[in-house]
C-alpha positions as CSV (number, residue, x, y, z in Angstrom):
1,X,58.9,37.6,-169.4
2,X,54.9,37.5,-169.0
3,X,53.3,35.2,-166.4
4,X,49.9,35.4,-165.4
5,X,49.6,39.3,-165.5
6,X,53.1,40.0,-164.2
7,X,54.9,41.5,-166.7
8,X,59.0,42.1,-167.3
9,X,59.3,45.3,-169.9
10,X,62.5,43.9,-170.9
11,X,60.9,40.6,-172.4
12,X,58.1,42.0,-173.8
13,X,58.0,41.3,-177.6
14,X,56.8,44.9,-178.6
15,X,59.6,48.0,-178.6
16,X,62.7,47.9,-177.6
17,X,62.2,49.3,-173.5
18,X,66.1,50.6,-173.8
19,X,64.4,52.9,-176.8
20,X,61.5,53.9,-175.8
21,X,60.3,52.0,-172.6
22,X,56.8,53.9,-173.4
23,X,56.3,52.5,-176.7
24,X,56.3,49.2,-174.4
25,X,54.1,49.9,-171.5
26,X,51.5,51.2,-173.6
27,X,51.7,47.8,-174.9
28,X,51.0,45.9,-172.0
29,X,48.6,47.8,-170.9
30,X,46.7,47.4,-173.8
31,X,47.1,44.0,-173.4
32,X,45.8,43.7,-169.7
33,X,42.6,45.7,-170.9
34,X,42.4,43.2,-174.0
35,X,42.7,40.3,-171.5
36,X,40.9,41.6,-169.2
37,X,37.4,42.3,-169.9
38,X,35.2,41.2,-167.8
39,X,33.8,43.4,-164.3
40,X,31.8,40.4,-162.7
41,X,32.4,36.7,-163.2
42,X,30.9,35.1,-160.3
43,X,32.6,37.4,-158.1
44,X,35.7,37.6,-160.4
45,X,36.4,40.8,-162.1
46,X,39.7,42.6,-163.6
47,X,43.1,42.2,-160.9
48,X,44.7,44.2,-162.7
49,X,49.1,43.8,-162.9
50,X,52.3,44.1,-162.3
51,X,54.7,45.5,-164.5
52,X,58.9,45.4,-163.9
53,X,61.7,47.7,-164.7
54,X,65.1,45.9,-163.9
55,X,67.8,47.7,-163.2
56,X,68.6,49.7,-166.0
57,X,68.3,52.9,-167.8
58,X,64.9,53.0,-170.0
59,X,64.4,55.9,-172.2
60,X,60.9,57.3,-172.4
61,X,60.0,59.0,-175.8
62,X,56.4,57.9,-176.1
63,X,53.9,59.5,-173.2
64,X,52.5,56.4,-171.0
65,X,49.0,56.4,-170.7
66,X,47.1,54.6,-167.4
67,X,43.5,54.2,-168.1
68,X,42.9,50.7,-165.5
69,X,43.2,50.5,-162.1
70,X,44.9,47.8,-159.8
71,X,47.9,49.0,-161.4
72,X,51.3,48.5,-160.1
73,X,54.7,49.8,-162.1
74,X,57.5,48.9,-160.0
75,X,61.2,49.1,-160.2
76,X,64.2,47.8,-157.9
77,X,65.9,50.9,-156.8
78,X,64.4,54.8,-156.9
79,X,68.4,55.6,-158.4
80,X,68.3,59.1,-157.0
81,X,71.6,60.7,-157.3
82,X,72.0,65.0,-157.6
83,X,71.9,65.9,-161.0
84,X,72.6,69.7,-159.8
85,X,75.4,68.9,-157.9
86,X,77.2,67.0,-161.0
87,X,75.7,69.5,-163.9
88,X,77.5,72.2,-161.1
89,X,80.4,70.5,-161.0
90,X,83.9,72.2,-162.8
91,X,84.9,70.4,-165.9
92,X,88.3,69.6,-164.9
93,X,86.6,67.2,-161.9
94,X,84.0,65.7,-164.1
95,X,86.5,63.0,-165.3
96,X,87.4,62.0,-161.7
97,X,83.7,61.3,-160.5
98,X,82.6,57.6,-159.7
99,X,78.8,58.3,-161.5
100,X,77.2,61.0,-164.0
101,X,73.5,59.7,-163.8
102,X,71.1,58.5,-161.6
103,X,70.7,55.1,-161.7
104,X,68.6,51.9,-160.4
105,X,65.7,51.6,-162.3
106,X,65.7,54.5,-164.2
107,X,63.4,56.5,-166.9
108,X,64.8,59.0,-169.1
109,X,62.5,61.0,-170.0
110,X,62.7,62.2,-173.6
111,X,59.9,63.5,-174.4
112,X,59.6,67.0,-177.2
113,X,58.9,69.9,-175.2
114,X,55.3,70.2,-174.0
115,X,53.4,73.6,-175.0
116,X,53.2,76.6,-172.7
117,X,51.6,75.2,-169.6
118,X,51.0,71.8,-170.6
119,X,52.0,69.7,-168.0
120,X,50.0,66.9,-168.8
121,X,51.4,66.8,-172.1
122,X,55.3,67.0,-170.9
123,X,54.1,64.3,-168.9
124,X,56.0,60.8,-168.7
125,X,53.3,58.7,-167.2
126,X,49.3,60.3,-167.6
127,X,46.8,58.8,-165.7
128,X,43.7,59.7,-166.9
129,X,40.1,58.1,-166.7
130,X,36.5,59.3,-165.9
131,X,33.6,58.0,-165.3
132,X,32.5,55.8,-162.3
133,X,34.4,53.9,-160.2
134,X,36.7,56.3,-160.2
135,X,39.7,54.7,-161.7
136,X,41.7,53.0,-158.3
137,X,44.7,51.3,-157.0
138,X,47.2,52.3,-159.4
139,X,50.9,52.2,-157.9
140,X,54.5,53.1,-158.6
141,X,57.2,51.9,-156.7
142,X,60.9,51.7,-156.4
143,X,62.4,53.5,-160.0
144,X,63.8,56.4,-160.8
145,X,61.7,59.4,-163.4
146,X,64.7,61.5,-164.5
147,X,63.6,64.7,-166.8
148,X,67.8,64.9,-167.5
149,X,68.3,68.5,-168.3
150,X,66.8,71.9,-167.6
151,X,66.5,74.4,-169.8
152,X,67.7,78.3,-170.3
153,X,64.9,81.0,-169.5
154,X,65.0,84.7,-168.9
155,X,66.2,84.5,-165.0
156,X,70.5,84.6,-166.7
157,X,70.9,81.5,-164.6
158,X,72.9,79.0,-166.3
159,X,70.4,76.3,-167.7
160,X,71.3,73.3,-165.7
161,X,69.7,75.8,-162.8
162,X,66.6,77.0,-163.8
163,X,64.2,74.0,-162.9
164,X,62.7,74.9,-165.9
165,X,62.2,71.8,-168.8
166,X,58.5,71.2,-169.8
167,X,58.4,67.9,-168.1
168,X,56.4,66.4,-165.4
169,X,57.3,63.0,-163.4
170,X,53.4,61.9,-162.9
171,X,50.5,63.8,-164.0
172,X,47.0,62.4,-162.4
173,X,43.9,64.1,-164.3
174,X,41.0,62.7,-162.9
175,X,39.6,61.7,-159.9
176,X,41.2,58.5,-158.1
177,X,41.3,56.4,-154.6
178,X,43.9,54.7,-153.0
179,X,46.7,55.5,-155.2
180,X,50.6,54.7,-153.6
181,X,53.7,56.7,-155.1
182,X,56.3,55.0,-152.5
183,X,59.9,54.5,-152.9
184,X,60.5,56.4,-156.1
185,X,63.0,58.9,-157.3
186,X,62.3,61.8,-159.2
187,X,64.9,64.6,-160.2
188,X,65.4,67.3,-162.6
189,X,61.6,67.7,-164.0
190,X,59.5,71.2,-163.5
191,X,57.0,69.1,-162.2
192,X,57.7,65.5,-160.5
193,X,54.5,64.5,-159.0
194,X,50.9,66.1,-160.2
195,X,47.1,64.6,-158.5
196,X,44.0,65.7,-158.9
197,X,41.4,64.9,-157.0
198,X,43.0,62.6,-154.8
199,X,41.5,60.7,-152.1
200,X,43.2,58.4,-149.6
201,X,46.3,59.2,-152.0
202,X,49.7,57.8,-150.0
203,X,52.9,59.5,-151.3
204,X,55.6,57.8,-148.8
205,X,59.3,57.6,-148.4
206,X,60.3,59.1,-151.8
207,X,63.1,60.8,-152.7
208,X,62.0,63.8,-154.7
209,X,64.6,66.6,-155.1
210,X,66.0,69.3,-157.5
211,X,62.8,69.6,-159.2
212,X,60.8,72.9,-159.9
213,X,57.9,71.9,-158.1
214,X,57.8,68.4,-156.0
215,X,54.2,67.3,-154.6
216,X,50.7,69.0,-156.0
217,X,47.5,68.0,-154.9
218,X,45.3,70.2,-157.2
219,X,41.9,70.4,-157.9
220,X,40.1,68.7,-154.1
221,X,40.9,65.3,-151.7
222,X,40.8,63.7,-148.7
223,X,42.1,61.5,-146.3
224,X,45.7,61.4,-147.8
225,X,49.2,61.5,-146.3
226,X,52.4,62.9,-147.6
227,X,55.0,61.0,-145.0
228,X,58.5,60.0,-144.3
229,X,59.6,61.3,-147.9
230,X,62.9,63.2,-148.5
231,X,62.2,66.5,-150.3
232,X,63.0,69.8,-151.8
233,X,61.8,72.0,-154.8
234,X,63.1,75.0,-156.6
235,X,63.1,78.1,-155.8
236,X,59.7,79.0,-158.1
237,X,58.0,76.2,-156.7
238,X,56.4,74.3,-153.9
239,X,57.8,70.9,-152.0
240,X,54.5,70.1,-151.1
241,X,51.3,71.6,-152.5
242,X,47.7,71.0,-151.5
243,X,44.4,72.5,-152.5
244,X,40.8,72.3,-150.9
245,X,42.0,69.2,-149.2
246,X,40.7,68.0,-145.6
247,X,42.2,65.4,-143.4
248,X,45.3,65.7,-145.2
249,X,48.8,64.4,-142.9
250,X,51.8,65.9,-143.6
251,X,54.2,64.2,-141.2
252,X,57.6,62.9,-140.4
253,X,59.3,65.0,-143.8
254,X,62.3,66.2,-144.0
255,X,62.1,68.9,-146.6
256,X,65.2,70.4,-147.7
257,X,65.7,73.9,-148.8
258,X,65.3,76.4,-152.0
259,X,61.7,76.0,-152.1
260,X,59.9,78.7,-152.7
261,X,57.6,76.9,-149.9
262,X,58.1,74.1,-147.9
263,X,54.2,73.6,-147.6
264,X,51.7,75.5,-149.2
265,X,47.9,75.0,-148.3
266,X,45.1,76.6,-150.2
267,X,41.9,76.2,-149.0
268,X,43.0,73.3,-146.9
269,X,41.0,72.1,-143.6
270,X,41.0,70.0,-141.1
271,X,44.6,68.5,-141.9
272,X,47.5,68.4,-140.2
273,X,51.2,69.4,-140.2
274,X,53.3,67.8,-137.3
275,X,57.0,66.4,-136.8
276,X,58.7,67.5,-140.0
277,X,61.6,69.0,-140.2
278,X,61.7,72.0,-142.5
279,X,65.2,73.7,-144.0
280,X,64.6,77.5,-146.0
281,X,66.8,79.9,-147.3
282,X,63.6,82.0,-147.8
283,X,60.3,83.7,-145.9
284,X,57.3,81.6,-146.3
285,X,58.8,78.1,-145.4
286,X,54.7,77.1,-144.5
287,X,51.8,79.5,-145.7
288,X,47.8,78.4,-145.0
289,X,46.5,80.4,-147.2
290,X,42.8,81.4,-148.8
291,X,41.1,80.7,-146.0
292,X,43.0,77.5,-144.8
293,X,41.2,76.8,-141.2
294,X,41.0,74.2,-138.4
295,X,44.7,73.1,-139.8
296,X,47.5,71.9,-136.7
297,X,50.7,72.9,-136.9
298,X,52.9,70.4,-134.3
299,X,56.1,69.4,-133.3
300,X,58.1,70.8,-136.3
301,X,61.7,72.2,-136.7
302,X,61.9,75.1,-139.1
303,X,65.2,76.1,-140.0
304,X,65.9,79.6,-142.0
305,X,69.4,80.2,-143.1
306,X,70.6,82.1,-145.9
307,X,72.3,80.1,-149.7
308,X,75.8,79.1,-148.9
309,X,76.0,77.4,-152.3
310,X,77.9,79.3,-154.8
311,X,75.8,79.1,-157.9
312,X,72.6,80.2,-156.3
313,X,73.7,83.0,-154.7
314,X,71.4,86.1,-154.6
315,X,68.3,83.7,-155.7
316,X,65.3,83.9,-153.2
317,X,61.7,83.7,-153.5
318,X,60.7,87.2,-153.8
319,X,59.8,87.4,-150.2
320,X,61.0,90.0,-147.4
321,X,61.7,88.9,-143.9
322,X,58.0,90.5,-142.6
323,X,56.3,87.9,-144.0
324,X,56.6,85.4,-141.7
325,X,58.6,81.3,-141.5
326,X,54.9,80.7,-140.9
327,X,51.9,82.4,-142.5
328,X,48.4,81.9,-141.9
329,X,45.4,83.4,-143.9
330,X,42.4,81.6,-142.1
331,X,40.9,81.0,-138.8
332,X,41.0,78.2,-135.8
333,X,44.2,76.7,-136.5
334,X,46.4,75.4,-133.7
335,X,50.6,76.2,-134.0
336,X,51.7,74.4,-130.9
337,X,55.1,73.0,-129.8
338,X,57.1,74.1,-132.4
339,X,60.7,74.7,-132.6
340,X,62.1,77.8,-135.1
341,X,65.5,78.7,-135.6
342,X,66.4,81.9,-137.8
343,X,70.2,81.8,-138.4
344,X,70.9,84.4,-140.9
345,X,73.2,87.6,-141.8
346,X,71.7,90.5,-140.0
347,X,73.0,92.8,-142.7
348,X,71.4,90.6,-145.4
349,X,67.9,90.9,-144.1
350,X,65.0,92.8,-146.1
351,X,63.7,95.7,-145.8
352,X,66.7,96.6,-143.7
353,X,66.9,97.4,-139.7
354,X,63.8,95.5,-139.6
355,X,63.1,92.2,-137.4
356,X,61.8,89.6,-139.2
357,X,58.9,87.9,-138.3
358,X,58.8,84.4,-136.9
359,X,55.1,83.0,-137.5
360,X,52.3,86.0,-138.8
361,X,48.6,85.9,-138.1
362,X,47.5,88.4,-141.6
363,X,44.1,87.1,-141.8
364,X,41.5,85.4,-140.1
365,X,40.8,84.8,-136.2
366,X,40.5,82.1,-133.4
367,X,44.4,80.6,-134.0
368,X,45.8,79.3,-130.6
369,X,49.6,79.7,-131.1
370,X,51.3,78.2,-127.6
371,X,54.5,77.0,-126.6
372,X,56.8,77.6,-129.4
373,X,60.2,78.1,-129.0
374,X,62.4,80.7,-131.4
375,X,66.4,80.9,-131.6
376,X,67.7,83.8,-133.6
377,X,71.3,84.1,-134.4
378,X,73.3,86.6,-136.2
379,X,75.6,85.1,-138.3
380,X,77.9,86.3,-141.0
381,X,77.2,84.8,-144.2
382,X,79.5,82.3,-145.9
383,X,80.2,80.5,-149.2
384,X,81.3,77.8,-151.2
385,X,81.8,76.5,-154.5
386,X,80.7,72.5,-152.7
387,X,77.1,72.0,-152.4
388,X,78.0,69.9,-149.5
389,X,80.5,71.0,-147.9
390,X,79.0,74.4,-147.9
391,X,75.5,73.5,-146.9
392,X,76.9,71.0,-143.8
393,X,79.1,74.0,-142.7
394,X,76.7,76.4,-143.0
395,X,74.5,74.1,-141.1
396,X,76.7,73.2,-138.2
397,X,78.0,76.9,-137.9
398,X,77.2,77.6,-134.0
399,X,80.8,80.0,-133.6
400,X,81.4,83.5,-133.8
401,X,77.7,84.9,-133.5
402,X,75.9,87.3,-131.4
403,X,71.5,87.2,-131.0
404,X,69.0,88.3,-133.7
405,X,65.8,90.5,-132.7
406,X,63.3,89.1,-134.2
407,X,58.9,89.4,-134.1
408,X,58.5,85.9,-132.6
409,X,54.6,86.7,-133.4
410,X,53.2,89.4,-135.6
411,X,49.1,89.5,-135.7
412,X,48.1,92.0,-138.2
413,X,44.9,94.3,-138.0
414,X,42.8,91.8,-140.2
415,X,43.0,88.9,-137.7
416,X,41.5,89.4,-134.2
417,X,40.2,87.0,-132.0
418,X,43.7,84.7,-131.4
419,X,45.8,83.2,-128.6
420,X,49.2,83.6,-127.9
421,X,50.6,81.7,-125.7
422,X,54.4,81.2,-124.6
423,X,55.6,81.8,-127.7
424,X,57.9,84.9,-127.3
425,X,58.5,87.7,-125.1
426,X,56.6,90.8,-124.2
427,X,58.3,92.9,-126.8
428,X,58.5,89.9,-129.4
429,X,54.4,89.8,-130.0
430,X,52.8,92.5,-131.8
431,X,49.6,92.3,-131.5
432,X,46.9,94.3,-130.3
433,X,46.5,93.2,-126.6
434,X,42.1,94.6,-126.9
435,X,41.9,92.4,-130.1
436,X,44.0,89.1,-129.0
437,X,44.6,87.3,-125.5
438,X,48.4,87.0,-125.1
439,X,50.4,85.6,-122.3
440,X,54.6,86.2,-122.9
441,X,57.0,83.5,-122.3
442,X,58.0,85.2,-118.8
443,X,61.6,86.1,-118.0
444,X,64.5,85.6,-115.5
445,X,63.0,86.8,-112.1
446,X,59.3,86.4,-113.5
């Protein structure tokens, strides 16, 4: 149904949207641009439109290209349901289960393989548009972007585990203002959400999950927010991703684990990350790195434990336990009021016999890390073949465990300059006491 530029892809006379629900919105599109022509007519220009995925399942074989702004491709349900969990499930219980798929307002995407690296060409919707004004406004809401399977690689994982397909969610080329990604679902693509050059970009109260990589902000921006989204990558990738951005806001996630990185900053400034809660079976849940400065860290509860799921056991990142829940690489940042909790086997623990490290100072100078607080627990490992049952045990395990030593604050030779503040005791802060102003958390009798 089309009235006045508010369009229903499943009464559009072009393509069948249960085919190929590409074939269709290239369509309109084309036909808002052929409508609308005009920049400046008495103070009337181009509004732009609306257009509507019901409820359904829409299969994507035809690549959907954005080139106008005011934009809005909106759904009425972001369908997210775990793909892994059901892919992971035994065959015998797959006849027993209530849903296969994800569902609500849902796009298949169908797409051939891109090649190599081409994530803009795996990509279901490309936005794409230079020149000046800098192409604005454009917003998806409330539907599901499903990249269905993954693929086999060289890792001897079994495919449905690799988070490896070609296929990206959202793929932003060029510079852009004011875009909204809020309310959506994205599962099972190598790359759900890609931006470049983003600025006052609001990615809010998604559901992004079992992807390779979630959130990527590539290129520069400023002045965006990642907030109130629920969250988690593979194991190769990043949840959230940001390069030479300032004033970004990272707040109020809760970011599950198998990340390789919760957050990742490169060359970020000026931004903050406060009252998140962040889950990691891996080192190097936040890392400010390449010269990431004047960032704050606030309010956030990091959580390391160790897989309890049985099919991704003995996958990490790569990382030993020296290189820190936090890392920074750059100078002036504040890390203040934050809770950590390391909760893992001590035997399991790499290189062996040695503590790991809580938050690590490697480069730069001037950070002011106060008033953190660390728990470390030793607890024996466990397993199970239920993602959720094994996660929430592993989770609320509090029983049967005995304290962790642990470097609450490491500051390596190449950063000098910082404060530590209340953040661990004596013997839990390396640092060189010339190079650094350090006050311990004091102890009974102190």
């Amino acid at each position: 149904m089309f009235t006045t530029n508010r369009y229903d892809v499943t009464g559009w006379p072009v393509g069948d949207p249960t085919e190929d629900v590409g074939e269709v919105i290239n369509s309109i599109i084309a036909d808002i641009r052929g409508r609308q022509t005009v920049p400046d007519d008495e103070g009337r220009g181009k509004p732009g439109a609306v257009i509507y995925l019901p409820p359904g399942d829409y299969r994507l074989r035809t690549q959907v290209l954005i080139d106008i702004s005011f934009l809005r491709i909106e759904g009425s349900g972001h369908g997210f349901s775990s793909s892994s969990i059901r892919f992971n499930v035994p065959d015998a219980d797959v006849p027993d289960l209530h849903e296969l798929w994800p569902g609500g307002s849902r796009v298949l995407v169908d797409l051939p393989p891109a090649d190599g690296d081409d994530e803009a060409g795996g990509a279901a919707f490309l936005v794409a548009r230079s020149g000046n004004p800098r192409i604005s406004s454009v917003e998806f809401v409330g539907f599901c972007i499903d990249g269905l399977r993954f693929a086999a690689d060289s890792s001897g994982l079994l495919p449905q585990n690799t988070y490896v397909n070609g296929r990206t969610g959202i793929y932003v080329a060029d510079a852009n203002d004011s875009f909204r990604v809020n309310g959506m679902g994205f599962v099972y693509l190598e790359h759900a959400l890609t931006i470049h050059h983003a600025d006052a970009l609001s990615v809010h109260d998604n559901f992004i999950a079992e992807c390779g990589s979630c959130v990527e902000l590539r290129g520069w921006g400023q002045a965006s927010k990642i907030t109130d989204n629920l969250i988690g990558a593979g194991f190769r990738g990043y949840s959230i991703y940001a390069e030479n951005h300032g004033g970004l806001l990272v707040t109020s996630n809760n970011v599950f684990p198998r990340g390789a990185s919760s957050v990742h900053f490169d060359g970020v400034s000026r931004s903050s990350v406060a009252n998140n809660r962040f889950h990691s079976f891996y080192p190097g849940m936040v890392v400010l790195a390449r010269g990431s400065s004047e960032n704050l860290v606030g309010g956030n509860h990091f959580l390391r434990d160790l897989e309890p799921w049985t099919p991704f056991l003995g996958v990490d990142n790569g990382r030993d336990d020296g290189f820190g829940l936090l890392r920074i690489e750059g100078a002036n940042n504040s890390v203040i009021g934050n809770h950590f909790s390391e909760v893992v086997d001590g035997a399991a623990l790499r290189p062996p016999g040695e503590p790991p490290v809580i938050v690590r100072l490697a480069e730069g100078g001037g950070n002011y890390v106060a008033t953190n607080h660390t728990v470390a627990i030793d607890l024996p490992a466990t397993s199970g073949d239920s993602a959720v049952s094994a996660q929430v045990g592993a989770l609320l395990s509090t029983g049967a465990s005995a304290p962790l030593a642990v470097t609450t604050v490491l500051v390596d030779p190449a950063s000098s300059g910082n404060t530590i503040l209340d953040s661990g005791a004596d013997a839990e802060v390396v640092a060189d006491r010339l190079a650094n102003a350090v006050r311990p958390t004091p102890g009974k009798g102190m």
